[in-house]
Biopython code that builds the backbone (N, CA, C, O; Angstrom):
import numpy as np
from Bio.PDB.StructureBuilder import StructureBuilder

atoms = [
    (1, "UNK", "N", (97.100, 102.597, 110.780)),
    (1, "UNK", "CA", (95.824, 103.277, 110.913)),
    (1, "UNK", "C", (95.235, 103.488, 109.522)),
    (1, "UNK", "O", (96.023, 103.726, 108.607)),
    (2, "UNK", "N", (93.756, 103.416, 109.241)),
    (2, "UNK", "CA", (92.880, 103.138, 108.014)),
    (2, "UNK", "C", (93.223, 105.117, 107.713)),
    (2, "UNK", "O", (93.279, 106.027, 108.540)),
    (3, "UNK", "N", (93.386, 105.142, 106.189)),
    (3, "UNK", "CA", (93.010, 106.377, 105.996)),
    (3, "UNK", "C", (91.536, 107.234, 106.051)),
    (3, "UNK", "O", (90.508, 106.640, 106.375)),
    (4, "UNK", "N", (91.530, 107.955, 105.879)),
    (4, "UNK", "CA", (90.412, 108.724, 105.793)),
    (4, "UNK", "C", (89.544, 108.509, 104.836)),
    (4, "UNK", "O", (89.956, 109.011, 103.790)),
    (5, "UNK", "N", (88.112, 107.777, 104.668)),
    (5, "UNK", "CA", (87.299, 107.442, 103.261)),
    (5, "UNK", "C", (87.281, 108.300, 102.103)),
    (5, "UNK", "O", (87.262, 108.002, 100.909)),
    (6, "UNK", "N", (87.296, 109.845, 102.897)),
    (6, "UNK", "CA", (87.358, 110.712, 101.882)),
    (6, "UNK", "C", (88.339, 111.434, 100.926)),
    (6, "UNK", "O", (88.268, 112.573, 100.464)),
    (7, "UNK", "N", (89.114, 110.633, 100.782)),
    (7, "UNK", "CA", (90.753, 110.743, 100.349)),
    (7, "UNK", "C", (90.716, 110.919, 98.952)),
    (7, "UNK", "O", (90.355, 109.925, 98.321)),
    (8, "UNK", "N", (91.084, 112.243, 98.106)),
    (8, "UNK", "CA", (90.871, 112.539, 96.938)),
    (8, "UNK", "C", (92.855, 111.624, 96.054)),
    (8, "UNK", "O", (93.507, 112.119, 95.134)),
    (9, "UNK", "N", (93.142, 110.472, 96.732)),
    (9, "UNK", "CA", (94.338, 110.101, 96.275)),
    (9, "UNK", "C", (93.242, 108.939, 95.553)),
    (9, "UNK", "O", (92.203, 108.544, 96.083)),
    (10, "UNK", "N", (93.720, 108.559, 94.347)),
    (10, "UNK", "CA", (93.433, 107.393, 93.923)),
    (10, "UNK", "C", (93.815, 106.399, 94.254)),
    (10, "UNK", "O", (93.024, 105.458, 94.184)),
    (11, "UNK", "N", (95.131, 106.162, 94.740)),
    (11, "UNK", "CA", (96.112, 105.207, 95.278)),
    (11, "UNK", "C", (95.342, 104.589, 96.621)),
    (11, "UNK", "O", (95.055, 103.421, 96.883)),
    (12, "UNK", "N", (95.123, 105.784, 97.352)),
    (12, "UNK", "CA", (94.223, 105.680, 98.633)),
    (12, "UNK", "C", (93.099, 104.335, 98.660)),
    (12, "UNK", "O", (93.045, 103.173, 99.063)),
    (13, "UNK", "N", (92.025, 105.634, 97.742)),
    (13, "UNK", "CA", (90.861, 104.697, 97.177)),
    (13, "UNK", "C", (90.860, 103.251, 97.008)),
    (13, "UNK", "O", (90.143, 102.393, 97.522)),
    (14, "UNK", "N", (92.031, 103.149, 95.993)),
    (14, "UNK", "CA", (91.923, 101.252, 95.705)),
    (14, "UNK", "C", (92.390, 100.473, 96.823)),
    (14, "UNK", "O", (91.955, 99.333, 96.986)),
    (15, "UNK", "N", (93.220, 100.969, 97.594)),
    (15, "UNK", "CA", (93.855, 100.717, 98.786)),
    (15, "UNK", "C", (92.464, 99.644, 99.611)),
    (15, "UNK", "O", (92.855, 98.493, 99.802)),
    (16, "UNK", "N", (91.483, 99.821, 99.920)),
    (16, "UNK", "CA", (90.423, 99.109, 100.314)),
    (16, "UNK", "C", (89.758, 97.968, 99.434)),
    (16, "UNK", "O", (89.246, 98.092, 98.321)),
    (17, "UNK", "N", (89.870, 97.019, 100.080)),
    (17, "UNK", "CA", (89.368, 95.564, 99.378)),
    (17, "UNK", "C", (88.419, 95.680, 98.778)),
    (17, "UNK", "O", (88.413, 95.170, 97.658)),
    (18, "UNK", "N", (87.329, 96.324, 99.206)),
    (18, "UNK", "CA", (86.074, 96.324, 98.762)),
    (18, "UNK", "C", (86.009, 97.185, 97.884)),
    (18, "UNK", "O", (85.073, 96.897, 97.138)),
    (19, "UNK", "N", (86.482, 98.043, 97.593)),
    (19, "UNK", "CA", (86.598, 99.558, 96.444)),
    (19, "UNK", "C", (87.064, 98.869, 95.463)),
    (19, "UNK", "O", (86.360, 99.020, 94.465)),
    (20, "UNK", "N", (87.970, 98.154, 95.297)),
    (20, "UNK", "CA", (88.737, 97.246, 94.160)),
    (20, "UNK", "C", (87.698, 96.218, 93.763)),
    (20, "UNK", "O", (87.999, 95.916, 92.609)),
    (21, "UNK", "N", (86.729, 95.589, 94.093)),
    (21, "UNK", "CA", (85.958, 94.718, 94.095)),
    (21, "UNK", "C", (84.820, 95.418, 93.454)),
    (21, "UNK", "O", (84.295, 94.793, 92.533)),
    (22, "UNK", "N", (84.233, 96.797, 93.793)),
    (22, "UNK", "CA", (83.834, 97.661, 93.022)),
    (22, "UNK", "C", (84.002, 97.430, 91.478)),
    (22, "UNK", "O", (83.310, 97.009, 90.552)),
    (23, "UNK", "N", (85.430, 97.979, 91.694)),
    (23, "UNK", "CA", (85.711, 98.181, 90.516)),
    (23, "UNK", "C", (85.598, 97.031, 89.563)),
    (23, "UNK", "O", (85.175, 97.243, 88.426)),
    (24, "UNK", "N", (86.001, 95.641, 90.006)),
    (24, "UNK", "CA", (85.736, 94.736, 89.029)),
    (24, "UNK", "C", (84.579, 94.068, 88.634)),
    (24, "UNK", "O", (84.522, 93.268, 87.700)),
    (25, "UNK", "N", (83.253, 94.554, 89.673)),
    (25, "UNK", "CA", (81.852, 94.682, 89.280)),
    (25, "UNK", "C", (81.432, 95.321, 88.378)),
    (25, "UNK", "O", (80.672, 94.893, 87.509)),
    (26, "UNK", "N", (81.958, 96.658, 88.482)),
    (26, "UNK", "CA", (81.215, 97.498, 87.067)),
    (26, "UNK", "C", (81.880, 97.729, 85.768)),
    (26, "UNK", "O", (81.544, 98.382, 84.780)),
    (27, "UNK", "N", (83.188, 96.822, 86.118)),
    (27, "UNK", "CA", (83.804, 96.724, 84.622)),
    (27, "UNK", "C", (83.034, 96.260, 83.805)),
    (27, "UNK", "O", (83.163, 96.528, 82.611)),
    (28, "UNK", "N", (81.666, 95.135, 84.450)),
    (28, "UNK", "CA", (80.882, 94.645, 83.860)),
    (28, "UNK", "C", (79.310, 95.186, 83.014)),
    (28, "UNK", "O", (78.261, 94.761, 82.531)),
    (29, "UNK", "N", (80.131, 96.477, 83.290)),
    (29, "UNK", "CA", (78.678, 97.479, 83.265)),
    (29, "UNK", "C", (78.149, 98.522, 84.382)),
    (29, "UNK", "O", (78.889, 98.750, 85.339)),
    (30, "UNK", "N", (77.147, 99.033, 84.309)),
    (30, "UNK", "CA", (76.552, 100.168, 84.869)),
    (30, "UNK", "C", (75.619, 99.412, 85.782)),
    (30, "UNK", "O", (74.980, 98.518, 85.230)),
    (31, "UNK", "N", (75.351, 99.656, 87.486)),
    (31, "UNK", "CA", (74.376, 98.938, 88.262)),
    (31, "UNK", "C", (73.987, 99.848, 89.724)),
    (31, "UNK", "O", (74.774, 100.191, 90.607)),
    (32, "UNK", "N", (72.544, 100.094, 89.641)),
    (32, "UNK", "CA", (72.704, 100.822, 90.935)),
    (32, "UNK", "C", (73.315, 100.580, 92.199)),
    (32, "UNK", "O", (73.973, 99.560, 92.407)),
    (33, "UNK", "N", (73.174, 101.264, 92.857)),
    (33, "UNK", "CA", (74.290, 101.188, 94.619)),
    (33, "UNK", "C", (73.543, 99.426, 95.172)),
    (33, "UNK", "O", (74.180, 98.487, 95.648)),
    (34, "UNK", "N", (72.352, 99.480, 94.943)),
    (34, "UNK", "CA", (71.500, 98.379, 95.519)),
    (34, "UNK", "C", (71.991, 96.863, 95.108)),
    (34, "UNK", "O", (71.973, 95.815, 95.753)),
    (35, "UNK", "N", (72.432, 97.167, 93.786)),
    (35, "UNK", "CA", (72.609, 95.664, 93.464)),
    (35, "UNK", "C", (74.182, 95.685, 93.550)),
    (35, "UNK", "O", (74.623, 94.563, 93.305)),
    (36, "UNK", "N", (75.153, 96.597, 93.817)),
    (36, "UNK", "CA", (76.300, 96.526, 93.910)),
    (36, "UNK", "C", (76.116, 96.275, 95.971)),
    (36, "UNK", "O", (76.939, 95.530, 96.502)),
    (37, "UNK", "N", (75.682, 96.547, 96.327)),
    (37, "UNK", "CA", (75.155, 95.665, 97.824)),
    (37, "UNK", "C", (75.483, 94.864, 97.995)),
    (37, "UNK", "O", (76.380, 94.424, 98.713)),
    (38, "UNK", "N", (74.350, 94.222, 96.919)),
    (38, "UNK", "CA", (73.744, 93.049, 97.190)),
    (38, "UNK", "C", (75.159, 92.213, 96.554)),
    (38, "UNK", "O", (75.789, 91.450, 97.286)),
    (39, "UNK", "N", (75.476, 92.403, 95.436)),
    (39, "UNK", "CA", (76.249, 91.526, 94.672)),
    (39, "UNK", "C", (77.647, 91.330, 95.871)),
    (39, "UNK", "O", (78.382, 90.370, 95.640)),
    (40, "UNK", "N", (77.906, 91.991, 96.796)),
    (40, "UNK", "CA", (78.876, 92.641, 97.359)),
    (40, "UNK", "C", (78.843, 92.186, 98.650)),
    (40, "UNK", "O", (79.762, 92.335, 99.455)),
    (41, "UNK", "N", (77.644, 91.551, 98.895)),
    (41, "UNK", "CA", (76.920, 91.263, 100.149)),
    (41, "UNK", "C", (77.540, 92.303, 101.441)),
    (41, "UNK", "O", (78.205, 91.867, 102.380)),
    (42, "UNK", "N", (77.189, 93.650, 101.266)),
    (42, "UNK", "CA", (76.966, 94.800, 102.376)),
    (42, "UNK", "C", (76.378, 95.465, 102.373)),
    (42, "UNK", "O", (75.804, 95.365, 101.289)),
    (43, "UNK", "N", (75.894, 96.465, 103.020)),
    (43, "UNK", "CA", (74.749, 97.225, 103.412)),
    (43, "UNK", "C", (74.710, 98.119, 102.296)),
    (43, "UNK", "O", (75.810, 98.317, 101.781)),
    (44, "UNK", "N", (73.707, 98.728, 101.773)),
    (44, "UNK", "CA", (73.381, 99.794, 101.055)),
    (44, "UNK", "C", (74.096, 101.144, 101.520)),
    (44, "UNK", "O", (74.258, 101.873, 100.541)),
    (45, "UNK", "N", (74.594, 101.731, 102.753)),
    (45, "UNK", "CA", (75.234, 103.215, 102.998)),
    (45, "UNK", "C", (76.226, 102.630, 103.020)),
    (45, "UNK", "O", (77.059, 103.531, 102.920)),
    (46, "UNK", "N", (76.986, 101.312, 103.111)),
    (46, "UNK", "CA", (78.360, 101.689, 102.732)),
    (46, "UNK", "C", (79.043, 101.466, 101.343)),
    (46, "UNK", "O", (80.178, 101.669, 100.913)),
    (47, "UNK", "N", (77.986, 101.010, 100.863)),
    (47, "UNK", "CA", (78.287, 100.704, 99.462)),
    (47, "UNK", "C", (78.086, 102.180, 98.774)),
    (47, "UNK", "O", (78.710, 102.659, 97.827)),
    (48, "UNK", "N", (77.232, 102.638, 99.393)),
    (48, "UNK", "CA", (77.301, 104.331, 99.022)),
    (48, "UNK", "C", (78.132, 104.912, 99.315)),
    (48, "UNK", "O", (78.378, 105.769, 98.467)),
    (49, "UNK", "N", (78.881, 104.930, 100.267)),
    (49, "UNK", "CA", (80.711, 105.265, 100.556)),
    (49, "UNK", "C", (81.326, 105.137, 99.931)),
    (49, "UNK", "O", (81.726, 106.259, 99.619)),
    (50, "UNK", "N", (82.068, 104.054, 99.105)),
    (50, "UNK", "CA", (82.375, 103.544, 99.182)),
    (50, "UNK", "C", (82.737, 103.950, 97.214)),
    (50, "UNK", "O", (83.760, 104.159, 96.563)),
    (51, "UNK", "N", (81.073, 103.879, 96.858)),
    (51, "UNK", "CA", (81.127, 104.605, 95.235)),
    (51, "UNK", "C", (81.248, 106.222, 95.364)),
    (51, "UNK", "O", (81.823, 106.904, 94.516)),
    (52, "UNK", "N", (80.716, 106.680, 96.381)),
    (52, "UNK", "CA", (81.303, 108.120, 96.425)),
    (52, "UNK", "C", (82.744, 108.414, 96.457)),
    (52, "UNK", "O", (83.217, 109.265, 95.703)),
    (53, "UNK", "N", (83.402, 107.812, 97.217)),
    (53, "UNK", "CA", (85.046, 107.914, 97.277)),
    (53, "UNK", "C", (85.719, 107.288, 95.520)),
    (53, "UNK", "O", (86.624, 107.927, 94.982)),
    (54, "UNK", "N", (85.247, 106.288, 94.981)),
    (54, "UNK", "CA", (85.110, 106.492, 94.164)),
    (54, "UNK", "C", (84.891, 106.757, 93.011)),
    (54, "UNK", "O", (85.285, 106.180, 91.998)),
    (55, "UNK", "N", (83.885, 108.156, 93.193)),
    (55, "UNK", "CA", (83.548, 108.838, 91.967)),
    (55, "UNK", "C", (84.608, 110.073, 92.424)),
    (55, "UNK", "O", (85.317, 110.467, 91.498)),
    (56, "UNK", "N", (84.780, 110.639, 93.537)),
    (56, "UNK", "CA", (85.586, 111.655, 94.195)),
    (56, "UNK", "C", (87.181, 111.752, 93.316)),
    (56, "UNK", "O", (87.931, 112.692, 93.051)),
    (57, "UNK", "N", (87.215, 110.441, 93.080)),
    (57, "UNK", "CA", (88.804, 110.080, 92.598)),
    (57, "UNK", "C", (88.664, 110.009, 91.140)),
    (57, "UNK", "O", (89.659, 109.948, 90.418)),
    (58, "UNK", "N", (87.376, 110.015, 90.643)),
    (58, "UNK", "CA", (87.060, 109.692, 89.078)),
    (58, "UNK", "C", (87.452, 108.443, 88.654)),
    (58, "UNK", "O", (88.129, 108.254, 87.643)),
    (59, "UNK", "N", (86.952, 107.382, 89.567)),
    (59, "UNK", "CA", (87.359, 106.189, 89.067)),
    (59, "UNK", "C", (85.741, 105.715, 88.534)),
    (59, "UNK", "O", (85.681, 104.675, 87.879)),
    (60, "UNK", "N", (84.891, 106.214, 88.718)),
    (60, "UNK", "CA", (83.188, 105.975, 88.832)),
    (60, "UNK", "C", (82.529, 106.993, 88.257)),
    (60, "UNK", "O", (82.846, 108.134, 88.592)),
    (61, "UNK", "N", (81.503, 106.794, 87.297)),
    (61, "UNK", "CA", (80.455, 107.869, 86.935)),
    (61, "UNK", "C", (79.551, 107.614, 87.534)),
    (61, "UNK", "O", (79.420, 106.523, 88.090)),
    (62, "UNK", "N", (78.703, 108.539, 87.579)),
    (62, "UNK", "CA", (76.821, 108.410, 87.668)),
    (62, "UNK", "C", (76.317, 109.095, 86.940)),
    (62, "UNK", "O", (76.551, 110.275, 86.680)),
    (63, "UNK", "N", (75.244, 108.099, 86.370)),
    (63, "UNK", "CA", (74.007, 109.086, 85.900)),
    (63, "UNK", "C", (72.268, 108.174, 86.919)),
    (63, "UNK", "O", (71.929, 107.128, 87.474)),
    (64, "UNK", "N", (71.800, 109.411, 86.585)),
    (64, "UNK", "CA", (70.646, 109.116, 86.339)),
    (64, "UNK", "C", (69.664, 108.648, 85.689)),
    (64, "UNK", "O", (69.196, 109.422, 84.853)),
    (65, "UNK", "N", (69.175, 107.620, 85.783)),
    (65, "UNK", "CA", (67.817, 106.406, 84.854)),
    (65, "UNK", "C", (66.723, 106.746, 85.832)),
    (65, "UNK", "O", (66.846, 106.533, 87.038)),
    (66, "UNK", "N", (66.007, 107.102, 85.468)),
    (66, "UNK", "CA", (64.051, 107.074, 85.946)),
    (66, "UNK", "C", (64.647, 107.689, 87.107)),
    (66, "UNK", "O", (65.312, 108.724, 87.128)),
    (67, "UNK", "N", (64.145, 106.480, 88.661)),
    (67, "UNK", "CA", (64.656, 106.932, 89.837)),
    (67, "UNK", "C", (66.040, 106.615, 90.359)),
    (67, "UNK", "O", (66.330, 106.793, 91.542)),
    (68, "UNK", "N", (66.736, 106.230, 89.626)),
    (68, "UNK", "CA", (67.402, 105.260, 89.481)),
    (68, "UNK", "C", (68.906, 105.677, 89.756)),
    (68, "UNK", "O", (69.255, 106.249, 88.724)),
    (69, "UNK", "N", (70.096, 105.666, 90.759)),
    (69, "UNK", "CA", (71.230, 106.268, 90.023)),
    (69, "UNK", "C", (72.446, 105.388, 89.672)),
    (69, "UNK", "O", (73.158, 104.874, 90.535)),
    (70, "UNK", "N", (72.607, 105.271, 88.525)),
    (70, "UNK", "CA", (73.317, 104.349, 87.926)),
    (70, "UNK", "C", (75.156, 104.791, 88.236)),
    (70, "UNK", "O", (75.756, 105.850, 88.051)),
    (71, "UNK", "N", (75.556, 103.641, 88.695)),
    (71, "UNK", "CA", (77.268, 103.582, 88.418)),
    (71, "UNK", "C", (77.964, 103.101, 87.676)),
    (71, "UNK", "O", (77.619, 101.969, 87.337)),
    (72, "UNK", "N", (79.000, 103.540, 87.171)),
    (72, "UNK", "CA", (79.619, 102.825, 85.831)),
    (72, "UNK", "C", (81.073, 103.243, 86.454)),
    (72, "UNK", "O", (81.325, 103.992, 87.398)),
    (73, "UNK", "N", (82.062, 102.396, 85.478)),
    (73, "UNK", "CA", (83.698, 102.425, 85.584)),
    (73, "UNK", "C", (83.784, 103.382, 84.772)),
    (73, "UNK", "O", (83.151, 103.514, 83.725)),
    (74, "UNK", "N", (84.946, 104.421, 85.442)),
    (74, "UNK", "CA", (85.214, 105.162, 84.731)),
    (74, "UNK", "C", (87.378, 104.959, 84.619)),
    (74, "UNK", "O", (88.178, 105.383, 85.453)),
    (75, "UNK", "N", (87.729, 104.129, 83.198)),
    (75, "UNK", "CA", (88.812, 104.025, 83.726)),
    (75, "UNK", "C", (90.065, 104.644, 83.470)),
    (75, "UNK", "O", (91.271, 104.410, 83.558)),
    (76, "UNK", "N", (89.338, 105.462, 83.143)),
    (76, "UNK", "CA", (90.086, 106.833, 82.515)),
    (76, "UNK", "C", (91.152, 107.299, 84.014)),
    (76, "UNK", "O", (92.326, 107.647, 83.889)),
    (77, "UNK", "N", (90.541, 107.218, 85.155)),
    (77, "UNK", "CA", (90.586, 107.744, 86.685)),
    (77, "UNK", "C", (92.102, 107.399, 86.921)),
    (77, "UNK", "O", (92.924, 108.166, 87.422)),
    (78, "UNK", "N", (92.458, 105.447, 86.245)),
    (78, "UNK", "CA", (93.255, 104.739, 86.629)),
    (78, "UNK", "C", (94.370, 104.855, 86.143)),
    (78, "UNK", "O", (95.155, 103.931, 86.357)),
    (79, "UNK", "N", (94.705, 105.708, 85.545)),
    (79, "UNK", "CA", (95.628, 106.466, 84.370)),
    (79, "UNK", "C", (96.572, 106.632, 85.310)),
    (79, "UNK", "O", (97.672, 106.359, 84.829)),
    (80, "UNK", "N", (96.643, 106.997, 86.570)),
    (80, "UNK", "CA", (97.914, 107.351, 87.813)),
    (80, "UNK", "C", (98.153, 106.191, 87.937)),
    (80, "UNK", "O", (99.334, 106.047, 87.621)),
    (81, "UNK", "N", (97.666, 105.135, 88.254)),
    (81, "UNK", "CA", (98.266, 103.635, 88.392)),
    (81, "UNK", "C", (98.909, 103.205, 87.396)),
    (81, "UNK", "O", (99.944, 102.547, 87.495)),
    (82, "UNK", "N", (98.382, 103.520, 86.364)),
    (82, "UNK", "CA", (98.608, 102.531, 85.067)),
    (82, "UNK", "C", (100.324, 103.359, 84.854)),
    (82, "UNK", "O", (101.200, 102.511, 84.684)),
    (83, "UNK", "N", (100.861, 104.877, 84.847)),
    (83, "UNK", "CA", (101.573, 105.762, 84.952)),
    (83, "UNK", "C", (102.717, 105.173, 85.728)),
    (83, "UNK", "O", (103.887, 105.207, 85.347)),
    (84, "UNK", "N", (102.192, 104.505, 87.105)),
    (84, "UNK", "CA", (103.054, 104.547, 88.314)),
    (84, "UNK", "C", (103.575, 103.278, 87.836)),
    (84, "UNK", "O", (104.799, 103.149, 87.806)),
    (85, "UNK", "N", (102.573, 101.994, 87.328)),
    (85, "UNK", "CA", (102.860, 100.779, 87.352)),
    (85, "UNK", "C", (103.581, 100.770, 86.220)),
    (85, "UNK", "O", (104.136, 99.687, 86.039)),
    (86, "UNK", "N", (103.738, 101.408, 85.564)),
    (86, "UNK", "CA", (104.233, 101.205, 84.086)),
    (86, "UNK", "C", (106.139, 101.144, 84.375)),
    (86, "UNK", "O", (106.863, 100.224, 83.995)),
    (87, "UNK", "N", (106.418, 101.911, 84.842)),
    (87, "UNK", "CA", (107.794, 102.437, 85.417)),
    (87, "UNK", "C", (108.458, 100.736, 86.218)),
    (87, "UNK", "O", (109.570, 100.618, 86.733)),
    (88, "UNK", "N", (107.285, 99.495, 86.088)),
    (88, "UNK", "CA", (107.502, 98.130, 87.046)),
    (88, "UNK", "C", (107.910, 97.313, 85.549)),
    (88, "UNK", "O", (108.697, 96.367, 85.542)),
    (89, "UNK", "N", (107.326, 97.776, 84.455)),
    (89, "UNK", "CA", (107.293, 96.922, 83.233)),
    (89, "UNK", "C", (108.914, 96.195, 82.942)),
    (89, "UNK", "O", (109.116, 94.983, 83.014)),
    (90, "UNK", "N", (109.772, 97.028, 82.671)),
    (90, "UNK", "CA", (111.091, 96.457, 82.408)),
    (90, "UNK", "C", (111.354, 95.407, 83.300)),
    (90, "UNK", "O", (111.656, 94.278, 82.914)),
    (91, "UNK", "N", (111.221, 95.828, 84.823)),
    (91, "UNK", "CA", (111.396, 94.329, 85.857)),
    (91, "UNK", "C", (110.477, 93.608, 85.503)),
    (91, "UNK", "O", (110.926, 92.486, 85.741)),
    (92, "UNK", "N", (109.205, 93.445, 84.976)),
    (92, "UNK", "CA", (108.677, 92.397, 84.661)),
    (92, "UNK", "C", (108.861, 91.790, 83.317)),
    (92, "UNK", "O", (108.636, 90.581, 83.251)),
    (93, "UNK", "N", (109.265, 92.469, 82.123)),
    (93, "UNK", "CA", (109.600, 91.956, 81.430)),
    (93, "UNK", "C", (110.849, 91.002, 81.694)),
    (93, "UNK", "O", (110.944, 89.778, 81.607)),
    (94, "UNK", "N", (111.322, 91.504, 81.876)),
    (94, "UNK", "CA", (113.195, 90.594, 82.155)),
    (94, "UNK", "C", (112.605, 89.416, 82.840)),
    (94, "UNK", "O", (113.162, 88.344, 82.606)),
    (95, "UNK", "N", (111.484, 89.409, 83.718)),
    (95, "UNK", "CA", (111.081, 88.300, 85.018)),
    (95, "UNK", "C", (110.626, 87.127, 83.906)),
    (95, "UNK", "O", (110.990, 85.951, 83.933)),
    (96, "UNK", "N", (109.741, 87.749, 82.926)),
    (96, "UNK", "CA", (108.814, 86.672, 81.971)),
    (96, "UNK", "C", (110.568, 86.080, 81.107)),
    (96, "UNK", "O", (111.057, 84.967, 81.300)),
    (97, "UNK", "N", (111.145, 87.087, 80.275)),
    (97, "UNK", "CA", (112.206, 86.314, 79.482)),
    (97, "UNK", "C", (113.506, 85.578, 80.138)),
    (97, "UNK", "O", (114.392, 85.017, 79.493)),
    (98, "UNK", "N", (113.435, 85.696, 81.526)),
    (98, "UNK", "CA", (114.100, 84.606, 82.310)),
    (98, "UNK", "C", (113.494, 83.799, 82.347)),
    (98, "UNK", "O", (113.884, 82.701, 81.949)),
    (99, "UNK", "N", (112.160, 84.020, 82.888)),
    (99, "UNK", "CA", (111.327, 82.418, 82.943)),
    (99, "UNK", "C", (111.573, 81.656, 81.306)),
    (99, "UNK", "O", (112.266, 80.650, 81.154)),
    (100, "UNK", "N", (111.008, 82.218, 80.421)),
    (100, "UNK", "CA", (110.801, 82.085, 78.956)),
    (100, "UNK", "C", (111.680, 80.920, 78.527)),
    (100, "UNK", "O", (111.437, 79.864, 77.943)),
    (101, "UNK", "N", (113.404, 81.781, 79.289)),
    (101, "UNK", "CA", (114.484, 81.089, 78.542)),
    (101, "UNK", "C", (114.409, 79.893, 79.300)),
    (101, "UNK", "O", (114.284, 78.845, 78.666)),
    (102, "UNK", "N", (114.475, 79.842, 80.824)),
    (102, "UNK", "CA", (114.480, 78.421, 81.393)),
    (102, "UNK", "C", (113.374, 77.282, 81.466)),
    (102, "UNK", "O", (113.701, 76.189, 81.927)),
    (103, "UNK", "N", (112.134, 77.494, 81.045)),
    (103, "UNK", "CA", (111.089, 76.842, 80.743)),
    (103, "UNK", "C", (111.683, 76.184, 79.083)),
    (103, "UNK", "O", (111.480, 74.995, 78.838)),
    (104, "UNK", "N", (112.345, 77.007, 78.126)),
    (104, "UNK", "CA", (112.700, 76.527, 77.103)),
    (104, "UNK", "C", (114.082, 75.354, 77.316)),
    (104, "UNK", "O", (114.249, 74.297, 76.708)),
    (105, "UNK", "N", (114.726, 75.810, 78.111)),
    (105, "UNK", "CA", (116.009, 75.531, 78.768)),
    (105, "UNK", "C", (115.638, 73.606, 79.054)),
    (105, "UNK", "O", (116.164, 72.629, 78.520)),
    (106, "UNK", "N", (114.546, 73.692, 80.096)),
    (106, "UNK", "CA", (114.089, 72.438, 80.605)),
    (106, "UNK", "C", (113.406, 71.414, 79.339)),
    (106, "UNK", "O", (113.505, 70.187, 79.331)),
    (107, "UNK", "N", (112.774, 72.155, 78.407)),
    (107, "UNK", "CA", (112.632, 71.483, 77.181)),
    (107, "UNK", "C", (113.569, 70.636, 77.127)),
    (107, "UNK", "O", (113.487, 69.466, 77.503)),
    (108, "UNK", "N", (114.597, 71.214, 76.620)),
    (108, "UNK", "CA", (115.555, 70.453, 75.832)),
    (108, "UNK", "C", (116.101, 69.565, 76.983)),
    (108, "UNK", "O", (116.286, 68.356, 76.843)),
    (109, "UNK", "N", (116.310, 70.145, 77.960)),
    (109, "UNK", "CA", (116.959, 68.713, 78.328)),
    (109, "UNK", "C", (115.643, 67.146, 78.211)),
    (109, "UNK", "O", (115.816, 65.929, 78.275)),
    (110, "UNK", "N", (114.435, 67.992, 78.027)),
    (110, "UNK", "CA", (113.757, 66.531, 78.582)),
    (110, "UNK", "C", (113.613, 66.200, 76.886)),
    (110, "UNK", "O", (112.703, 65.453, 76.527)),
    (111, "UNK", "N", (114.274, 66.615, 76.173)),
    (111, "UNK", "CA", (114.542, 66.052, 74.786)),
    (111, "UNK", "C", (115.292, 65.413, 74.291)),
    (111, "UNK", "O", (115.294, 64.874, 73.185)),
    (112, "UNK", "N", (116.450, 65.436, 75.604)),
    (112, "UNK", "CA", (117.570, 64.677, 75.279)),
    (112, "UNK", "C", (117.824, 63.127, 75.758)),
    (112, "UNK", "O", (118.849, 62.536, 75.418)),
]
sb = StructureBuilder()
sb.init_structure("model")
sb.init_model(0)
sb.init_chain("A")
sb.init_seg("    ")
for serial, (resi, resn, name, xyz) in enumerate(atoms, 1):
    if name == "N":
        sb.init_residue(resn, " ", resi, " ")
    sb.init_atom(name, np.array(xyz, "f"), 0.0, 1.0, " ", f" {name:<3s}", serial, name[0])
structure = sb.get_structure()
């Protein structure tokens, strides 16, 4: 069962395809709800959902331009992921210097 949109978990938040997709839109910068829509190809109120949940989580700012209300990445928010994921680093390191050694490994034999 889908959680609740209004879920003050960050974990939650990214949890949805489209919220993550968000996010890698406005890494590119600041853009109102309209062109994050459009770019997004969905309706204008759920794309307003969608940045409300997260700004709720502080993954998103707004300001205001003219009439305008602008969204931006805020990725300060992602600091619990980055926290959680970090604790994965040692298994991934060891994953890359196994590969490392046997990619080097296959060298040599095709040297011989």
């Amino acid at each position: 069962m889908a959680r609740a949109a209004t879920t003050s978990d960050v974990f939650n938040a990214i949890a949805e395809p489209q919220r993550r997709r968000i996010l890698v839109l406005l890494r590119g910068g600041e853009r109102p709800v309209t062109e994050v829509a459009r770019e997004l190809g969905m309706p204008q109120p759920g794309a307003s959902k969608h940045l409300r949940v997260l700004r709720e989580v502080g993954l998103v700012r707004d300001r205001t331009s003219g009439r305008q209300r602008l969204y931006g990445l805020d990725a300060r928010g992602l600091r619990p992921v980055h926290e959680w994921t970090g604790g994965f680093e040692e298994f991934w390191a060891g994953s890359f210097d196994r590969l490392d050694a046997y990619v080097q490994e296959l060298a040599q034999e095709e040297r011989r």
